[in-house]
C-alpha angles and dihedrals in degrees: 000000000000124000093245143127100285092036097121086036086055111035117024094013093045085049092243085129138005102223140029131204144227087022115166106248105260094022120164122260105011127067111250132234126225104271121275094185137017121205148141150225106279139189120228119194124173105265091223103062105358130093117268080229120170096179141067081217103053108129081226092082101054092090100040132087113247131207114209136167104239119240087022119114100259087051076061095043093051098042084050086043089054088236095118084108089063090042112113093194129223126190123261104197103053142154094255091190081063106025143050112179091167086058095043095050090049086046089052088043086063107039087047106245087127128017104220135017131214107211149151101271095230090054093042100041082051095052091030095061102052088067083061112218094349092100133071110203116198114178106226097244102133097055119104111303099229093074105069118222099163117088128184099211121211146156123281120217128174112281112262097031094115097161095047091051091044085054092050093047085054094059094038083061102040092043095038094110092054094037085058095048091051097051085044083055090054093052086251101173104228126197130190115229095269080058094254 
């Protein structure tokens, strides 16, 4: 189903399926699991020519084109940071089934249409990572704190299916180690809880 306005009303609310994925923890309208990842918003550069930024707000980026997915918290970052005339916009609300705007900005980060990308880390380590040692990935952890780029991702399951949430706490535990190893073979950026 795509990742659009409507996607909880029409999947796990309208019982098509009992659990959703790569839910931010406390999310609306679902019950969280306990967290099987934590990770952040990052910026990729190509190692070769781009900043070793770690920043929204590194000088460095004022003259550089940004990719950026639009409505996301960099987007806020950059608009507060007066870089929005920098800023090369993807769409946020896609048909995912059709579009990819996380591989295309990474795509455009390599063939050089745009010098940096502000992405979430697990789109952009999974991307990242098919163009081998080209990409720098820095998770944002040094930009104002009141907009928030780290993220605990759950499960969602329907409110008041407290069994079913308790099961799939269970697995997360028991299969914690192998969950980790698999994120770490998509590329997934994971941070502790003291974001390192």
């Amino acid at each position: 189903y795509p990742n659009s306005v409507g996607f909880l009303r029409n999947t796990l609310r309208a019982r098509r399926c009992d659990l959703v994925m790569g839910i931010a923890s406390g999310a609306d309208m679902v019950m969280s699991t306990n967290p099987y990842y934590r990770s952040s918003y990052v910026i990729v550069t190509r190692r070769a020519d781009g900043p070793d930024a770690d920043a929204i707000n590194d000088p460095r980026l004022r003259a550089l084109k940004i990719g950026v997915i639009a409505g996301t918290p960099p987007a806020d970052l950059m608009a507060a940071g007066g870089l929005m005339a920098n800023a090369r916009p993807y769409h946020l609300h896609i048909d995912t089934r059709a579009e990819a705007p996380g591989k295309q900005m990474i795509e455009d980060l390599a063939g050089g249409q745009i010098d940096a990308a502000l992405l979430w880390g697990p789109i952009a380590g999974y991307f990242a990572r098919r163009h081998g040692d080209l990409m720098r990935i820095v998770p944002l952890l040094k930009d104002a704190k009141s907009s928030r780029m780290t993220f605990y991702i759950s499960m969602g399951v329907r409110p008041g299916e407290i069994e079913w949430k308790n099961t799939v706490n269970q697995l997360i535990r028991d299969n914690q180690a192998a969950v980790t190893a698999i994120l770490k073979d998509y590329g997934v950026p994971l941070l502790d809880a003291r974001d390192n």
